[in-house]
C-alpha positions as CSV (number, residue, x, y, z in Angstrom):
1,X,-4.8,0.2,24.6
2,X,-4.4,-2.6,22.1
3,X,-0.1,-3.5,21.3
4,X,1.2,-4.8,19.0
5,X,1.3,-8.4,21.1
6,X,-2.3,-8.0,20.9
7,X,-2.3,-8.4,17.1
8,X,0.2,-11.1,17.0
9,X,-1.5,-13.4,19.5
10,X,-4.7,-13.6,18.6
11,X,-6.0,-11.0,21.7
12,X,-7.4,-8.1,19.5
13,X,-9.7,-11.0,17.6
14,X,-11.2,-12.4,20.9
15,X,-11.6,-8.5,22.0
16,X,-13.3,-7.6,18.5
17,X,-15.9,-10.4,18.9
18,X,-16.5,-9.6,22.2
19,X,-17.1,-5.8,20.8
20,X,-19.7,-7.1,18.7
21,X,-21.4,-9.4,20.9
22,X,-21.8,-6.1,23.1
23,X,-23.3,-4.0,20.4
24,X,-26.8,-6.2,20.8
25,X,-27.3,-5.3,24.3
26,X,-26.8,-1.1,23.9
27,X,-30.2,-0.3,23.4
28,X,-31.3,-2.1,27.2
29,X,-32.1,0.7,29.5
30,X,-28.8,1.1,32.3
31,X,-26.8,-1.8,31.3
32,X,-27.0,-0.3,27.6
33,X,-25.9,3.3,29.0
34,X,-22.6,0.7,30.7
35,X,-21.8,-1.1,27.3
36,X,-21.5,2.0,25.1
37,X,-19.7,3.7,27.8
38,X,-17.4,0.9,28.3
39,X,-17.4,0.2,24.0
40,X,-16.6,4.0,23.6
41,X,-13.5,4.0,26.1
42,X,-12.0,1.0,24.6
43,X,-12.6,1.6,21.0
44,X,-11.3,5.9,21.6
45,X,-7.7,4.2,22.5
46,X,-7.3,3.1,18.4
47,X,-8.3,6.3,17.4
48,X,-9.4,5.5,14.5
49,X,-9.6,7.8,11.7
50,X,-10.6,8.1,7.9
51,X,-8.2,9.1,5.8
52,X,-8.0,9.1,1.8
53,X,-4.9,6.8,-0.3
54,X,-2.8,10.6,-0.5
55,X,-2.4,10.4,3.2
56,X,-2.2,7.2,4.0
57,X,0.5,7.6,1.5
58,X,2.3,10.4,3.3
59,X,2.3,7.8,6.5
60,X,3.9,5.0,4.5
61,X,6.7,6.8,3.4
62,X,7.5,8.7,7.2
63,X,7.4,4.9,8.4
64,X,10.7,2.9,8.7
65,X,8.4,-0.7,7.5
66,X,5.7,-1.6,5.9
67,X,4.1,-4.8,5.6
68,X,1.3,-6.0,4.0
69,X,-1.6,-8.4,5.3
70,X,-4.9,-9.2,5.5
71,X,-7.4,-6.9,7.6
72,X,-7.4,-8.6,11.2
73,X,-11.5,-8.4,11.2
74,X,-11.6,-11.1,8.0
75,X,-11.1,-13.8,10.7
76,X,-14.0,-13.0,12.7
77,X,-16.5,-12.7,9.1
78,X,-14.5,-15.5,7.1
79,X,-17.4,-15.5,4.2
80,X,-16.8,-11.3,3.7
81,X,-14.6,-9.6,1.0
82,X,-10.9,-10.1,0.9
83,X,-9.3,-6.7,1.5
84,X,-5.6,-6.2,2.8
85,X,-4.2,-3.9,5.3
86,X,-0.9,-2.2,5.8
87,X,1.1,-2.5,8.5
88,X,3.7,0.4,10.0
89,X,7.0,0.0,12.1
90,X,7.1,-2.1,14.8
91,X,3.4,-3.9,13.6
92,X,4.6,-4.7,10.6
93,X,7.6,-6.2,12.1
94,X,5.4,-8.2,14.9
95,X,2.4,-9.1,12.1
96,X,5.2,-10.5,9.7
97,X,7.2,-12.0,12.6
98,X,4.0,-14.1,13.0
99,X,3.3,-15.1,9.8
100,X,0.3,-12.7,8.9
101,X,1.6,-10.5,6.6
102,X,4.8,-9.8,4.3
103,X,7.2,-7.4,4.0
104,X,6.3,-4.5,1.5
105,X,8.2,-1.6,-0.3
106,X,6.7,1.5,0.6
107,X,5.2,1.9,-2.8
108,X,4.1,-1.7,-2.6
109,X,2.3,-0.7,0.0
110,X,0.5,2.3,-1.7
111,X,-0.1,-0.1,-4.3
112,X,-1.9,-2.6,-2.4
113,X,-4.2,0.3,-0.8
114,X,-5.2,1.1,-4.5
115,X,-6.4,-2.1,-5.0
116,X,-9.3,-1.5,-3.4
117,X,-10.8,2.0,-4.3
118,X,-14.4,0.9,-3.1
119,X,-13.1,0.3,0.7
120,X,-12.8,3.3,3.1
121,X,-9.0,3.6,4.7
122,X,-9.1,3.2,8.4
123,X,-5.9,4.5,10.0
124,X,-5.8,3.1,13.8
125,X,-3.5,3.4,16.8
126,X,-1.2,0.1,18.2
127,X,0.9,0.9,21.0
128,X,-0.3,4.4,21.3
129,X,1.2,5.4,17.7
130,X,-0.6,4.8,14.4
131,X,0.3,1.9,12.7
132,X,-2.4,0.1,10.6
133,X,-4.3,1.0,7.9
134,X,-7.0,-1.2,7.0
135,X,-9.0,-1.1,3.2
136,X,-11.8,-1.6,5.6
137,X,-15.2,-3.6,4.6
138,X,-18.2,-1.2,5.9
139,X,-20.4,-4.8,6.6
140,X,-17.6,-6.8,8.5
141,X,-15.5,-4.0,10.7
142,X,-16.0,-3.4,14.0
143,X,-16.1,0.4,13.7
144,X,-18.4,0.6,10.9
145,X,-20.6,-2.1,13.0
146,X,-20.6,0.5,16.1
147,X,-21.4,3.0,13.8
148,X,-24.6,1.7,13.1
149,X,-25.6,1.2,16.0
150,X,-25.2,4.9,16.9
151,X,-21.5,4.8,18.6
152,X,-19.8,7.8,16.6
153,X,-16.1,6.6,16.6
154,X,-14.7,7.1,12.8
155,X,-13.6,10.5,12.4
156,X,-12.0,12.3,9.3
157,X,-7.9,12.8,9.9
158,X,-7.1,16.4,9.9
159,X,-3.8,16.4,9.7
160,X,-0.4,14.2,10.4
């Protein structure tokens, strides 16, 4: 389970590249079978979910903090679009304690979400509890990437 050290550090960047250097080999016979296996049991643990901007909404105002930042994944694919991610609780507090994101209101941080109506909302667990929502970039994200590849991992939210 990726914490909220992970994001701070750098850790959940070396583990996202490592995702996708994985990816290639899931189509070899046996050690494919491994690597989606292994791919499916890491990725399950941030549960991530689609959700629409009324939602994601609903979560920003139960949180306590909200900070605002650029999606983690931009670092790994430095020439795709600039989106920006929120960032609940005690992530937004680690994330902004490290430099990689500012402190929002919590309608700053619906605001920023609306900025990008053409990216799909990704709410994923840190620490077991969700706490980032990402205006995700379907080419350069790691979930949409294992979609492709036939790893079903994004499901819709059903409720909160």
């Amino acid at each position: 389970m990726a914490e909220v050290d992970d994001y701070t550090n750098g850790k959940i960047l070396a583990s996202t590249k490592l995702a996708l250097r994985y990816l290639k080999f899931i189509k070899i016979p046996v050690i494919g079978s491994l690597i989606r296996k292994k791919l499916q049991n890491k990725i399950s643990t941030f549960d991530p979910r689609l959700l629409d901007v009324n939602r994601a909404s609903k979560l920003i105002h139960q949180s306590m903090e909200c900070a605002v930042g650029e999606r983690v994944c931009r670092a790994i694919y430095t020439n795709s679009e600039i989106t920006e991610a929120v960032f609940l609780d005690e992530l937004a507090q680690g994330m902004t304690g490290a430099g990689k994101a500012r402190f929002v209101t919590k309608e700053g941080a619906i605001n920023t979400l609306k900025k990008y109506p053409d990216n799909p909302l990704i709410l994923s667990k840190v620490s077991g509890k969700y706490m980032e929502i990402c205006c995700s970039s379907p080419g350069n994200c790691v979930y949409w990437n294992m979609e492709r590849w036939g790893l079903k991992c994004l499901n819709q939210l059903d409720s909160l």
